[in-house]
CHARMM internal coordinates of N, CA and C (Angstrom, degrees):
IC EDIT
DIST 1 N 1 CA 1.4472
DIST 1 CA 1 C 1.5261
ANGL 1 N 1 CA 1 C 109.31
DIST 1 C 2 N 1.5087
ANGL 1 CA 1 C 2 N 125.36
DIHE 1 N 1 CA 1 C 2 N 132.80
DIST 2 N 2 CA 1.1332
ANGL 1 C 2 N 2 CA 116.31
DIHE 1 CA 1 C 2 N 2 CA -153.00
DIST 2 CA 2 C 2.1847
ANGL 2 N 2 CA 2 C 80.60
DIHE 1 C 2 N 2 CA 2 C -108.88
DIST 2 C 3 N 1.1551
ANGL 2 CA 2 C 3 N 102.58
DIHE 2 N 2 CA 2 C 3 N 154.60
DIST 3 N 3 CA 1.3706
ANGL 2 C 3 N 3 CA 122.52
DIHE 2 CA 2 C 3 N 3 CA 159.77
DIST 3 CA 3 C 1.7661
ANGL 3 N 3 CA 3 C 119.72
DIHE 2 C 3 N 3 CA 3 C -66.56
DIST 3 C 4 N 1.7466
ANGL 3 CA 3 C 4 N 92.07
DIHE 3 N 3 CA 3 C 4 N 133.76
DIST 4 N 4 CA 1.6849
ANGL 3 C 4 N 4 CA 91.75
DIHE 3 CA 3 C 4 N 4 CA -158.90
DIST 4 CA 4 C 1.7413
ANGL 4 N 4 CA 4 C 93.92
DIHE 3 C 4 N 4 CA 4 C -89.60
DIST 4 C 5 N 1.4091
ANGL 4 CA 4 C 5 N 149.36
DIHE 4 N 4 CA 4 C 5 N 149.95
DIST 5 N 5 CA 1.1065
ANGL 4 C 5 N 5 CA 118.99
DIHE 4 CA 4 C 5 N 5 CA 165.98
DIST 5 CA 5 C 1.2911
ANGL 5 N 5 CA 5 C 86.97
DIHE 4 C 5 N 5 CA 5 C -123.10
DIST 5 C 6 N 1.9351
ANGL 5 CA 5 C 6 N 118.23
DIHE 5 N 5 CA 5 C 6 N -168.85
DIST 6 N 6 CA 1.2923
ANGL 5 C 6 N 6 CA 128.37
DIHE 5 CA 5 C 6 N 6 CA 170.21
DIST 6 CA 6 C 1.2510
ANGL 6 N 6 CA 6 C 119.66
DIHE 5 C 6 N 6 CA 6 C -73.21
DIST 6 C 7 N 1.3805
ANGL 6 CA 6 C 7 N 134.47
DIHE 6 N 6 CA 6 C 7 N -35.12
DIST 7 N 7 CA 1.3325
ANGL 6 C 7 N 7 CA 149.26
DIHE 6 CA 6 C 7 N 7 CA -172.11
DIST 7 CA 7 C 1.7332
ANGL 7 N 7 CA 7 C 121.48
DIHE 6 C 7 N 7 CA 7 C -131.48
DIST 7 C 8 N 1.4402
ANGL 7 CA 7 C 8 N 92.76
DIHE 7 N 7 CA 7 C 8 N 137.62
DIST 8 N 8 CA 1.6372
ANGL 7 C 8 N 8 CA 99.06
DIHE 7 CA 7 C 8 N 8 CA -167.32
DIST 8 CA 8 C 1.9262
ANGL 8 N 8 CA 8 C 101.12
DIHE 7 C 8 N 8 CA 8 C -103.22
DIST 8 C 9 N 0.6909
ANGL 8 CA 8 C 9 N 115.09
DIHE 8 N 8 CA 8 C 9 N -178.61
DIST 9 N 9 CA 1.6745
ANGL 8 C 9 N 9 CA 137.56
DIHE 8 CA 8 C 9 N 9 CA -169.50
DIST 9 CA 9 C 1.7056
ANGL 9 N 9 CA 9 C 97.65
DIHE 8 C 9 N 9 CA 9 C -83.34
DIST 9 C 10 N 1.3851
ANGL 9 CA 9 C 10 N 116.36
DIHE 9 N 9 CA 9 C 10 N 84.97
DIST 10 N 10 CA 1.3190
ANGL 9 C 10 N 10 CA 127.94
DIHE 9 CA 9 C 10 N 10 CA 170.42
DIST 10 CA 10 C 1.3731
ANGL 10 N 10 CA 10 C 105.39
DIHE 9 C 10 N 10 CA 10 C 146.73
DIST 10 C 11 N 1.2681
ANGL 10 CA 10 C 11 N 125.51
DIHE 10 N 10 CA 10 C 11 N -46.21
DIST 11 N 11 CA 1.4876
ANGL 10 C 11 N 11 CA 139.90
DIHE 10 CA 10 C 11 N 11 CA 163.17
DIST 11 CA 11 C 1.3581
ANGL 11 N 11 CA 11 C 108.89
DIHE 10 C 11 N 11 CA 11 C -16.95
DIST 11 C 12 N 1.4674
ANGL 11 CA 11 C 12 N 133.56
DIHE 11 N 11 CA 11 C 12 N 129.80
DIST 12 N 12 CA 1.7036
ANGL 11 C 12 N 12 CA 137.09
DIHE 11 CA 11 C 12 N 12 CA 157.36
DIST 12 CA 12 C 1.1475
ANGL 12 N 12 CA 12 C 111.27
DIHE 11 C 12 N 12 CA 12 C -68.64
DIST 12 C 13 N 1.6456
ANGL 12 CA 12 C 13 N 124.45
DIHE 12 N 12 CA 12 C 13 N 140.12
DIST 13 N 13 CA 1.1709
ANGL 12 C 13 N 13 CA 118.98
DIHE 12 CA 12 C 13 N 13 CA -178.83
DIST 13 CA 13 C 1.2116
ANGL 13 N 13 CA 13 C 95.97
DIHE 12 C 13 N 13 CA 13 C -135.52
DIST 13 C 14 N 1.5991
ANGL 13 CA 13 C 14 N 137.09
DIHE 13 N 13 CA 13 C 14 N 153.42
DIST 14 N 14 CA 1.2662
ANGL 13 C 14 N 14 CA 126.30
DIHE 13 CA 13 C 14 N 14 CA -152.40
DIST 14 CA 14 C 2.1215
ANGL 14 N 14 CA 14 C 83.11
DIHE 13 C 14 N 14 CA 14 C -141.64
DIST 14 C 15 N 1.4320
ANGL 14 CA 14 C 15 N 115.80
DIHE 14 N 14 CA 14 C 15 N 155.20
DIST 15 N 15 CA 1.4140
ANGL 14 C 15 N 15 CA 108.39
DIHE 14 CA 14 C 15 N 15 CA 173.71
DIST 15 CA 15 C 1.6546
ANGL 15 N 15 CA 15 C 97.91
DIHE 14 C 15 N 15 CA 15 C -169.25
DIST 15 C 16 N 1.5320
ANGL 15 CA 15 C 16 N 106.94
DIHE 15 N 15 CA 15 C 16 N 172.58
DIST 16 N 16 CA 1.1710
ANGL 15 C 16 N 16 CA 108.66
DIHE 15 CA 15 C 16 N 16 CA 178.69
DIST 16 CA 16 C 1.3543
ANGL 16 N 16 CA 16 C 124.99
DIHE 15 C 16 N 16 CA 16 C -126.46
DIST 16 C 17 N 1.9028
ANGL 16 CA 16 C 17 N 96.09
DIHE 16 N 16 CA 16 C 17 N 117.57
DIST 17 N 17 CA 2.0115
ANGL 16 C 17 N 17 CA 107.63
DIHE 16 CA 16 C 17 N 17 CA -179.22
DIST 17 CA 17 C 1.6722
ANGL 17 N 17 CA 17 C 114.27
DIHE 16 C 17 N 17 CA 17 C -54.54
DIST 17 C 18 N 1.1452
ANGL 17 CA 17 C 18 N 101.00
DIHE 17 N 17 CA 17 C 18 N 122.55
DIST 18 N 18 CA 1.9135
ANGL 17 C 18 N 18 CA 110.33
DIHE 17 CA 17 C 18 N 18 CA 140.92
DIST 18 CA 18 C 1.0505
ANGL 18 N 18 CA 18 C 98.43
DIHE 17 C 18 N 18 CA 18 C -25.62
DIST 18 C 19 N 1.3643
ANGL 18 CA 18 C 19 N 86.58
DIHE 18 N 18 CA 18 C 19 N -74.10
DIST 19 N 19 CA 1.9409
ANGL 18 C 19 N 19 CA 98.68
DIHE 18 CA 18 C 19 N 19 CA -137.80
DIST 19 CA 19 C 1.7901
ANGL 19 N 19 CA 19 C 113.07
DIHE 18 C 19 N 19 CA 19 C -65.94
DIST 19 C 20 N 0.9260
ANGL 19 CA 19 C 20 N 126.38
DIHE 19 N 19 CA 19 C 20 N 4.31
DIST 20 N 20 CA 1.3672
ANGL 19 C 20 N 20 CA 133.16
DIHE 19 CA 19 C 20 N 20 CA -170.07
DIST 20 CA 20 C 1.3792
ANGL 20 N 20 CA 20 C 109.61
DIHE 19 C 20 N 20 CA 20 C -151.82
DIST 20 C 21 N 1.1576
ANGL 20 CA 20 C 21 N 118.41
DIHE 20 N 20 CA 20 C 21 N -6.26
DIST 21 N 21 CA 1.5466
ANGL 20 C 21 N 21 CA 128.44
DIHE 20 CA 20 C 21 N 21 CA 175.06
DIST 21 CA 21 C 1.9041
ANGL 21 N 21 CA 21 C 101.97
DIHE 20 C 21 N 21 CA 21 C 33.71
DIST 21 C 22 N 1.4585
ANGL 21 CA 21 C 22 N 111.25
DIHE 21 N 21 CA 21 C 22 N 39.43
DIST 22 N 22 CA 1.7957
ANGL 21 C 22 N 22 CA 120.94
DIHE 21 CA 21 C 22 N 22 CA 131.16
DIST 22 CA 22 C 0.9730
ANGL 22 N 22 CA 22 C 143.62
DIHE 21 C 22 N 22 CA 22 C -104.81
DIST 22 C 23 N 1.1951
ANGL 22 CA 22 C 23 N 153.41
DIHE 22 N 22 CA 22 C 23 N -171.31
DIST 23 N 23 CA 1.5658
ANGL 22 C 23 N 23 CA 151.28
DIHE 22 CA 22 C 23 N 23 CA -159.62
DIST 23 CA 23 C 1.5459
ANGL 23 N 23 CA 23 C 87.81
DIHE 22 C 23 N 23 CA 23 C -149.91
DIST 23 C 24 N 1.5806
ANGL 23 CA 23 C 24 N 92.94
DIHE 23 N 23 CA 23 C 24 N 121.86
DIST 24 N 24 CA 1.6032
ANGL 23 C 24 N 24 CA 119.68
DIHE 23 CA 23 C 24 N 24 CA -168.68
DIST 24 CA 24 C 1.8615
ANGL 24 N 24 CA 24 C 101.87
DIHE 23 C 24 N 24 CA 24 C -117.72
DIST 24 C 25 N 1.1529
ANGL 24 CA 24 C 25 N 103.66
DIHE 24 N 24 CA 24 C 25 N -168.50
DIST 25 N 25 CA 1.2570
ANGL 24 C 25 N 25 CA 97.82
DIHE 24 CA 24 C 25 N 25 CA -167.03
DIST 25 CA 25 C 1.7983
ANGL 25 N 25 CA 25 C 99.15
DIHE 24 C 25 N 25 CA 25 C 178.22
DIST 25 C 26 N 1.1309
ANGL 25 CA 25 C 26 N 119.41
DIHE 25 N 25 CA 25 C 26 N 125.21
DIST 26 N 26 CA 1.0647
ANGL 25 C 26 N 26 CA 134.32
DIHE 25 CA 25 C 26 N 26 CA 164.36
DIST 26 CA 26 C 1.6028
ANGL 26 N 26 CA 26 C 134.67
DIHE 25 C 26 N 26 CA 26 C -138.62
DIST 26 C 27 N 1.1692
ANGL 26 CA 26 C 27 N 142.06
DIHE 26 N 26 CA 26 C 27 N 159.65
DIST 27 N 27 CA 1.5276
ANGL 26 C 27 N 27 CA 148.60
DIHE 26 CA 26 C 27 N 27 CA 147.45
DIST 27 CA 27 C 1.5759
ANGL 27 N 27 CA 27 C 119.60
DIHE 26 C 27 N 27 CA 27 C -41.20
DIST 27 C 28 N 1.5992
ANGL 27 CA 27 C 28 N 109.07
DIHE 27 N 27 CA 27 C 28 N 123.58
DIST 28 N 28 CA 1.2174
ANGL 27 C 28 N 28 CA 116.40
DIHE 27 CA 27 C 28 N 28 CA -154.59
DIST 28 CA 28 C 1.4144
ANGL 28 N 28 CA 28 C 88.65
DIHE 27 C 28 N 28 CA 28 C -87.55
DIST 28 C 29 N 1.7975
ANGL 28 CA 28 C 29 N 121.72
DIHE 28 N 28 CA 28 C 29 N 126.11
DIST 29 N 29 CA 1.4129
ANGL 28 C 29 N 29 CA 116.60
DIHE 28 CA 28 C 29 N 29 CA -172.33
DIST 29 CA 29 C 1.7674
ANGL 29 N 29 CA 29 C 115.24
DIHE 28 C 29 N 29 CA 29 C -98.00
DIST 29 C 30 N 1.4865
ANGL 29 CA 29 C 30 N 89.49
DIHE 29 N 29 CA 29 C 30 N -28.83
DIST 30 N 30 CA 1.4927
ANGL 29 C 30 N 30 CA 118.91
DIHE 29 CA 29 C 30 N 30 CA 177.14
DIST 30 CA 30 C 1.3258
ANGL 30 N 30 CA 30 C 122.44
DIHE 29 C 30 N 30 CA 30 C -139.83
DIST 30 C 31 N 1.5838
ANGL 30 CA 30 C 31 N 111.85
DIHE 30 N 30 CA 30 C 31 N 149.69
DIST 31 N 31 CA 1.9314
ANGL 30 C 31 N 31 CA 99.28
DIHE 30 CA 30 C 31 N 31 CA 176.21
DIST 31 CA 31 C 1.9475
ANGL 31 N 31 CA 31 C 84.35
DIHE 30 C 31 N 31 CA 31 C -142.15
DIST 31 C 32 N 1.4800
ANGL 31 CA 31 C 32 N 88.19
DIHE 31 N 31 CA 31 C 32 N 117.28
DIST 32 N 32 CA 1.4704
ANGL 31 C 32 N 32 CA 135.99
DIHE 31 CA 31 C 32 N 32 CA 158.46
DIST 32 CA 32 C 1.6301
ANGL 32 N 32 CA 32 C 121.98
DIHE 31 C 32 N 32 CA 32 C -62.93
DIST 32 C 33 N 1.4038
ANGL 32 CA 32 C 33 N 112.91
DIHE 32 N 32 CA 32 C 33 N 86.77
DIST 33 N 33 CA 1.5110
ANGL 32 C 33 N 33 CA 104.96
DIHE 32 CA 32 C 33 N 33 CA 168.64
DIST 33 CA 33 C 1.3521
ANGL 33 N 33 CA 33 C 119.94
DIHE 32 C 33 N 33 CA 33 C -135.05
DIST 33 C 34 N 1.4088
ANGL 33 CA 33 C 34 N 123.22
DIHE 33 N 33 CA 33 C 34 N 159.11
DIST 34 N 34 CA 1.5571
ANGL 33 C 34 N 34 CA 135.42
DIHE 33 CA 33 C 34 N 34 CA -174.03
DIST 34 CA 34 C 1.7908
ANGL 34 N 34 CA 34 C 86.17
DIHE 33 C 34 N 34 CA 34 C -124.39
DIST 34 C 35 N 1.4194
ANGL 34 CA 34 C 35 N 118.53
DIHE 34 N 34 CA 34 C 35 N 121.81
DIST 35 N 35 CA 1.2582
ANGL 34 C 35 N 35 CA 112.40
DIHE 34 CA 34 C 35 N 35 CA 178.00
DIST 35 CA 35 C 1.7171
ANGL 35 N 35 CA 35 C 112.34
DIHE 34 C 35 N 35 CA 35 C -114.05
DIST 35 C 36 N 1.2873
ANGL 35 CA 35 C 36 N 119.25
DIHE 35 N 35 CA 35 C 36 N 10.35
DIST 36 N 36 CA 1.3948
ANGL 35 C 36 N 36 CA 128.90
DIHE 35 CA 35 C 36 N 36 CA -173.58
DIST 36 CA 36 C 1.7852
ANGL 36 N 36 CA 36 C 85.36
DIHE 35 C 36 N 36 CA 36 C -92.02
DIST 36 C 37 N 2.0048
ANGL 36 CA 36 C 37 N 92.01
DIHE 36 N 36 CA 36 C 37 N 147.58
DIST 37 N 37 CA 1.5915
ANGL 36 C 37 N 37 CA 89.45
DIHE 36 CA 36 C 37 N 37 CA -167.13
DIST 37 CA 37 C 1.5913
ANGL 37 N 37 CA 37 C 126.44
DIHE 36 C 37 N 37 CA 37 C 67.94
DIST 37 C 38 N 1.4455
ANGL 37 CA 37 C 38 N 100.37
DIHE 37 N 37 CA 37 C 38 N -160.02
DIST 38 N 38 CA 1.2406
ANGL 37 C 38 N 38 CA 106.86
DIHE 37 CA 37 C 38 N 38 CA 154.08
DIST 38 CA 38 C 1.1358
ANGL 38 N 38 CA 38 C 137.61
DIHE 37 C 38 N 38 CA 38 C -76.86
DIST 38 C 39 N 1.9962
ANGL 38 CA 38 C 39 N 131.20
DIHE 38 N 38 CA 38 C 39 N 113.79
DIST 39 N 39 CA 1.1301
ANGL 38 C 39 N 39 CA 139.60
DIHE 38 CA 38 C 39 N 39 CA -146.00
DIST 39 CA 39 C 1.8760
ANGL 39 N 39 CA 39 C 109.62
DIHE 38 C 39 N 39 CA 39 C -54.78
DIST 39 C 40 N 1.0303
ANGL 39 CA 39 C 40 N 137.85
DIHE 39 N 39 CA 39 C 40 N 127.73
DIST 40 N 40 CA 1.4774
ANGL 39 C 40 N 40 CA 139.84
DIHE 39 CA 39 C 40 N 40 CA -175.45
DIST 40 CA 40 C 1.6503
ANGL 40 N 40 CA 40 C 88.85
DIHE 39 C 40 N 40 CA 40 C -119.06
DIST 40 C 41 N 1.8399
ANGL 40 CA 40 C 41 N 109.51
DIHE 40 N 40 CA 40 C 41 N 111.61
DIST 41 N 41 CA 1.3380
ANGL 40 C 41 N 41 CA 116.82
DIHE 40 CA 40 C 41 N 41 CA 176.87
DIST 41 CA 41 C 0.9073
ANGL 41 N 41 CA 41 C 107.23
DIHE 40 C 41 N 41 CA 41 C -143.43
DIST 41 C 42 N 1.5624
ANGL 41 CA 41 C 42 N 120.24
DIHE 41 N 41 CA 41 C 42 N 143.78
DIST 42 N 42 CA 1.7307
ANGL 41 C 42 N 42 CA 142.52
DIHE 41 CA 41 C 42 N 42 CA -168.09
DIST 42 CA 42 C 1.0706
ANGL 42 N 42 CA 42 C 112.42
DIHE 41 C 42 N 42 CA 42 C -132.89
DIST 42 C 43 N 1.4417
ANGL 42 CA 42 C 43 N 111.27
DIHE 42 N 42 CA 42 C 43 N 146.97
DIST 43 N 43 CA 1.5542
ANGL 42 C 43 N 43 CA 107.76
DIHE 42 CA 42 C 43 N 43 CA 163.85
DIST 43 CA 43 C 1.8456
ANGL 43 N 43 CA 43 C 102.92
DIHE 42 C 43 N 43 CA 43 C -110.58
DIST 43 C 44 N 1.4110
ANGL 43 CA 43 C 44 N 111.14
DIHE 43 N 43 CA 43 C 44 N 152.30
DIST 44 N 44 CA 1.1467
ANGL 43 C 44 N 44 CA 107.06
DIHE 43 CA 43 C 44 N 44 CA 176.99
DIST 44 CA 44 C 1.8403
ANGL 44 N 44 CA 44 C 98.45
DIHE 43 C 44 N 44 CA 44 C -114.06
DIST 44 C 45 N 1.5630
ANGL 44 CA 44 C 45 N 95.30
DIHE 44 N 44 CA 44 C 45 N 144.11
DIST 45 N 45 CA 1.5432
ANGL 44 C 45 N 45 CA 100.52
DIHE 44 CA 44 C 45 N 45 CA 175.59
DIST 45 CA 45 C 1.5326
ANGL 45 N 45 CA 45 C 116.14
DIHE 44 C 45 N 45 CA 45 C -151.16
DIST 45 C 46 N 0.9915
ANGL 45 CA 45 C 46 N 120.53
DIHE 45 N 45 CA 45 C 46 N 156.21
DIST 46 N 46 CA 1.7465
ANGL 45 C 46 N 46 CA 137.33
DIHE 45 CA 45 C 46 N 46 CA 159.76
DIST 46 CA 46 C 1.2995
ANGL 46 N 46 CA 46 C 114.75
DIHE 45 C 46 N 46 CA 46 C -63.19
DIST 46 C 47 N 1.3973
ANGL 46 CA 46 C 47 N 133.48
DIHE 46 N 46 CA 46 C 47 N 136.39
DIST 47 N 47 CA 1.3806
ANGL 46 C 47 N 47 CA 123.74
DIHE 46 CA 46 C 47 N 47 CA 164.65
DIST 47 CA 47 C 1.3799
ANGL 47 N 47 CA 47 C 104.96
DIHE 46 C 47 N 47 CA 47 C -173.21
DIST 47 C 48 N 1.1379
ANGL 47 CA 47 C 48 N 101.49
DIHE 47 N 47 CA 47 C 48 N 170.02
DIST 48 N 48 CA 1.4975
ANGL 47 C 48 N 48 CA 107.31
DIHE 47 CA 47 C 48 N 48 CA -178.80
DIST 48 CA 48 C 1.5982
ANGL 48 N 48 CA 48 C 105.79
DIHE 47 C 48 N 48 CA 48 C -106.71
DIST 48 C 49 N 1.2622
ANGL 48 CA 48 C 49 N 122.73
DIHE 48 N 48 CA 48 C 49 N 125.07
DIST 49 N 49 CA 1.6275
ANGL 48 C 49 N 49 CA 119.11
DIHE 48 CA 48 C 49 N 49 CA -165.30
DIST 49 CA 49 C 1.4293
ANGL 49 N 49 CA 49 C 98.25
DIHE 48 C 49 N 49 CA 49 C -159.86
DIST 49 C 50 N 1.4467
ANGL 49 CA 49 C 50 N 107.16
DIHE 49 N 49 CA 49 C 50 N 135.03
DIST 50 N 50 CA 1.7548
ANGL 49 C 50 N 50 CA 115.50
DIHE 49 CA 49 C 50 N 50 CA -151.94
DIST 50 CA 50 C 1.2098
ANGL 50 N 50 CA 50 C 131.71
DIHE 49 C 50 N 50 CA 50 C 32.84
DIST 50 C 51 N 1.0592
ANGL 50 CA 50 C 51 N 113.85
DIHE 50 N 50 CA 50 C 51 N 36.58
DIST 51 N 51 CA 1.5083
ANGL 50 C 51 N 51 CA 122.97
DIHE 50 CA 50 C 51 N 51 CA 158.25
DIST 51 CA 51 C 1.7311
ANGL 51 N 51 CA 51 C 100.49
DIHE 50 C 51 N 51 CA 51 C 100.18
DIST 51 C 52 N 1.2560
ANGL 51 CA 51 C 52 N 120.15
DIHE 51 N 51 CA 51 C 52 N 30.87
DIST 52 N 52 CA 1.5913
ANGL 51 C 52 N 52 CA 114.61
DIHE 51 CA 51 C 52 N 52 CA 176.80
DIST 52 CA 52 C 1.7570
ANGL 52 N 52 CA 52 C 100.66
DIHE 51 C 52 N 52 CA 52 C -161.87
DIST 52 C 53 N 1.2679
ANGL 52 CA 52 C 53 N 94.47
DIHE 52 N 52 CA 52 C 53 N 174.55
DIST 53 N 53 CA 1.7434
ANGL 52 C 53 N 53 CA 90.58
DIHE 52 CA 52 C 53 N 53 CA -168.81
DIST 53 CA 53 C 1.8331
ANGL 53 N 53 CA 53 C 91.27
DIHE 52 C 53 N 53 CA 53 C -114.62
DIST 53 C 54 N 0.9754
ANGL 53 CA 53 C 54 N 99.06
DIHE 53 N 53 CA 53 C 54 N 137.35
DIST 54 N 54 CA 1.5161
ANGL 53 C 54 N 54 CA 142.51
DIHE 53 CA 53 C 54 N 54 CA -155.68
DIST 54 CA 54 C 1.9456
ANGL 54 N 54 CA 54 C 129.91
DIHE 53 C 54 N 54 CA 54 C -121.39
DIST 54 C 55 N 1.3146
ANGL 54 CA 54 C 55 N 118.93
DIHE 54 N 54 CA 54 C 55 N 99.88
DIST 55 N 55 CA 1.3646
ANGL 54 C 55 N 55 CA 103.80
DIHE 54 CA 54 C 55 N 55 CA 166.87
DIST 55 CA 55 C 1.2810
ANGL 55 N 55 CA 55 C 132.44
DIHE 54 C 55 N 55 CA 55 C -109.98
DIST 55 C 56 N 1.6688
ANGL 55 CA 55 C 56 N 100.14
DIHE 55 N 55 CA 55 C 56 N 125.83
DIST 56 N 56 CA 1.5507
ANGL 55 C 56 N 56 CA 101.58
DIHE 55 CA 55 C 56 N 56 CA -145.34
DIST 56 CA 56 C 1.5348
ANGL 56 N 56 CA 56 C 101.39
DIHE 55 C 56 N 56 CA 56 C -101.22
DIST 56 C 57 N 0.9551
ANGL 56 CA 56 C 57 N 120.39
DIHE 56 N 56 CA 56 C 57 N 177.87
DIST 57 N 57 CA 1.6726
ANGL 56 C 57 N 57 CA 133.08
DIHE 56 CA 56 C 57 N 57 CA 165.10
DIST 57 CA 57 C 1.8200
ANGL 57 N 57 CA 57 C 108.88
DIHE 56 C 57 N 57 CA 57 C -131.44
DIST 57 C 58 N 1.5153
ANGL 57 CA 57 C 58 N 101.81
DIHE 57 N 57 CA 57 C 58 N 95.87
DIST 58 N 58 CA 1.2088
ANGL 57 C 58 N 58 CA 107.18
DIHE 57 CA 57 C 58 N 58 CA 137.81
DIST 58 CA 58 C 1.2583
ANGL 58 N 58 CA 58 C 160.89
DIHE 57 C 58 N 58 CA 58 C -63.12
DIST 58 C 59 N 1.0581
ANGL 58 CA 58 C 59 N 123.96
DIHE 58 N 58 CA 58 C 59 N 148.22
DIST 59 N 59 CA 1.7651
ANGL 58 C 59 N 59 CA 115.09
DIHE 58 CA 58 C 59 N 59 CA -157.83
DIST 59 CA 59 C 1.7042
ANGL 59 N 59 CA 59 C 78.35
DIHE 58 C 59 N 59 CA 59 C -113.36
DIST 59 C 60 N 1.7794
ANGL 59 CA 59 C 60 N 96.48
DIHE 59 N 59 CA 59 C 60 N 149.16
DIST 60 N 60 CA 1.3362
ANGL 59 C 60 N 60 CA 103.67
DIHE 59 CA 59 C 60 N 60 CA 174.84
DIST 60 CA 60 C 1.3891
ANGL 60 N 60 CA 60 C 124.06
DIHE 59 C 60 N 60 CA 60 C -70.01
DIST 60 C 61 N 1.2902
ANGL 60 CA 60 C 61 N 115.18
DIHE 60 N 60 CA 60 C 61 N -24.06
DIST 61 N 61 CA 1.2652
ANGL 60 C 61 N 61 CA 134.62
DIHE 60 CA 60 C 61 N 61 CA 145.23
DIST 61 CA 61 C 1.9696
ANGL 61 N 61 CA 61 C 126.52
DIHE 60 C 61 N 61 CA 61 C -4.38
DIST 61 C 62 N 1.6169
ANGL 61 CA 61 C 62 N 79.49
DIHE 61 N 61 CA 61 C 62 N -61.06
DIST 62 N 62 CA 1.6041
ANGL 61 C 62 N 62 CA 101.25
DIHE 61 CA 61 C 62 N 62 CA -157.36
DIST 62 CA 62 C 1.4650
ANGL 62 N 62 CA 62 C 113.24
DIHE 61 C 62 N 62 CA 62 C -89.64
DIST 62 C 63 N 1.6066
ANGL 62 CA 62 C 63 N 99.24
DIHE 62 N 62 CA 62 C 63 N -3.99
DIST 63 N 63 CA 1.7362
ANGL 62 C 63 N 63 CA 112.25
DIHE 62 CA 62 C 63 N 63 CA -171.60
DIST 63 CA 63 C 1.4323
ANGL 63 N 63 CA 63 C 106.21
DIHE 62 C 63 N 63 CA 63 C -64.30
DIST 63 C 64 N 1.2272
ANGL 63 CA 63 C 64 N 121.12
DIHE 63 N 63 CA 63 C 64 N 151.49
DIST 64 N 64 CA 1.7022
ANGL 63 C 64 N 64 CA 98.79
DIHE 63 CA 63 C 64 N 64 CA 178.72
DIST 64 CA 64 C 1.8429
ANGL 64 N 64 CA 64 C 89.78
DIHE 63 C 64 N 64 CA 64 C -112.31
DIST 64 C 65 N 0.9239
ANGL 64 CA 64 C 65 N 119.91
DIHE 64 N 64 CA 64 C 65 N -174.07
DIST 65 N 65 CA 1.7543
ANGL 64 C 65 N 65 CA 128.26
DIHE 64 CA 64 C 65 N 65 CA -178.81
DIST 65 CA 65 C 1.1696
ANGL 65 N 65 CA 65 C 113.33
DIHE 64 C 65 N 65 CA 65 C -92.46
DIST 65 C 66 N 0.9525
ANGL 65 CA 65 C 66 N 160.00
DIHE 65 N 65 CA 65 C 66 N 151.85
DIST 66 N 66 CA 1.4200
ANGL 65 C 66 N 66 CA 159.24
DIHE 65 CA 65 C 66 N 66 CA -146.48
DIST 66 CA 66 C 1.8455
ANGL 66 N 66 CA 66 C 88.02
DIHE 65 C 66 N 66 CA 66 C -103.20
DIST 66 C 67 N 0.9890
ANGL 66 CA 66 C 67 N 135.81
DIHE 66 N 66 CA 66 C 67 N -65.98
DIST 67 N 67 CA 1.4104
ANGL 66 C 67 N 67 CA 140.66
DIHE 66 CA 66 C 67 N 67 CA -176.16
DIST 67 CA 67 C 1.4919
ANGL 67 N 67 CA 67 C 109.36
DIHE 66 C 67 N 67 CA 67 C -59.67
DIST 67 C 68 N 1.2974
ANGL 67 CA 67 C 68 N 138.04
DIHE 67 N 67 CA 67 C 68 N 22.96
DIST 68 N 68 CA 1.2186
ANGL 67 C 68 N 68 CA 137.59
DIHE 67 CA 67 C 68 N 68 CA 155.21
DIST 68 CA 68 C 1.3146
ANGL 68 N 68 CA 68 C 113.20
DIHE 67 C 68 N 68 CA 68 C -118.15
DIST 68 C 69 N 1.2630
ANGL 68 CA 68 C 69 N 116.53
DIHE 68 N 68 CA 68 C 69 N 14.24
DIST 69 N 69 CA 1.5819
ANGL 68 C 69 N 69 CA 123.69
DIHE 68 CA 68 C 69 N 69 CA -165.80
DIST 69 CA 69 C 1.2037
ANGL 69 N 69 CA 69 C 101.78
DIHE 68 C 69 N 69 CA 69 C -94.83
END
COOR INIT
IC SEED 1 N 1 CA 1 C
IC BUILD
């Protein structure tokens, strides 16, 4: 049984930096999961964040919804 997540591999995912206290947003390149237990899922992405380009791992957690933006 494969794990359902929110976002597939092309999908925009939008979230909010610490470190720059903005809301960035990138193309989901990869989705990261451990499905034993409680599911542990990431998105992996490219972006440019504090002034350099960056590949981050998001927690599904941290995604914000497109309709709260």
């Amino acid at each position: 049984m494969a794990v359902k997540t929110k976002y597939q591999v092309g999908d925009i995912i939008y979230w909010y930096c610490d470190m720059d206290n903005e809301i960035h947003h990138a193309e989901v390149q990869f989705v990261n999961y451990a499905g034993v237990g409680y599911p542990d899922i990431n998105y992996e992405v490219t972006t440019v964040c504090c002034g350099e380009t960056k590949t981050l791992f998001i927690d599904e957690y941290e995604v914000l919804e497109s309709d709260t933006l």
